[in-house]
C-alpha positions in Angstrom: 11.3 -3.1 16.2 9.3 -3.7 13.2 6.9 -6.1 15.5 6.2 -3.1 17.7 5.5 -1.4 14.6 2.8 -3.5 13.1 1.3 -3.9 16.4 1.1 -0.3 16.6 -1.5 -0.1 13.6 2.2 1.6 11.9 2.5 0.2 8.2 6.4 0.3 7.7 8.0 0.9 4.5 12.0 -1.0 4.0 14.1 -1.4 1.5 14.6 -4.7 -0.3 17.1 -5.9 2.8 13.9 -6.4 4.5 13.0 -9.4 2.1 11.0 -11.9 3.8 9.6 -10.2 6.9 6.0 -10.1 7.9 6.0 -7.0 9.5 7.5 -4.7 6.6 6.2 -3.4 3.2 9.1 -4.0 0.5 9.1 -2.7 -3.4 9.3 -5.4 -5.8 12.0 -7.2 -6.8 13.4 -7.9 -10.2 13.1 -6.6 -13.9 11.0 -6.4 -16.6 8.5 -6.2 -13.9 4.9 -4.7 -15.0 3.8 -1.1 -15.0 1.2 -1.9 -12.0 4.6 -3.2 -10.0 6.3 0.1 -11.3 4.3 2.0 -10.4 4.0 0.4 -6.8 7.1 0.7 -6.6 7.4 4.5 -7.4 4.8 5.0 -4.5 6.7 3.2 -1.9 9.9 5.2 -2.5 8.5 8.3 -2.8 7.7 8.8 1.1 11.3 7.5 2.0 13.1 9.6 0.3 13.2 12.6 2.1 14.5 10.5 5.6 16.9 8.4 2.8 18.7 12.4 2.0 18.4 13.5 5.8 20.4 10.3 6.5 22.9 11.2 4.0 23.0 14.7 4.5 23.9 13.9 8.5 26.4 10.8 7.6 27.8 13.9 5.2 28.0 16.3 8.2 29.8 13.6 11.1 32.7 13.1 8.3 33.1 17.0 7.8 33.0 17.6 11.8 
């Protein structure tokens, strides 16, 4: 899926589990990284947040149904 992705012009943000593939863009890894890498790393998570609380929020909902 992430191959369809990148050859879709799509840039496609992952978590850290996503280590290693060509196609994804990951936040660094580590700490005591720099502030640049902090920074960079704020960025990337801001956008998948809101799907990361919709997931939770419907996981939330199955359990209650």
């Amino acid at each position: 899926m992430l191959a369809e992705l990148e050859a879709a012009g799509l840039v496609t943000l992952a978590d850290k589990g996503y280590q290693g593939s060509a196609y994804a863009k990951i936040p660094y890894k580590g700490r005591n990284n720099p502030q640049s890498q902090k920074d960079a790393n704020k960025a990337h998570a801001r956008p998948r947040s809101p799907g990361e609380r919709a997931n939770a929020q419907l996981k939330t909902q199955c359990h209650l149904a």
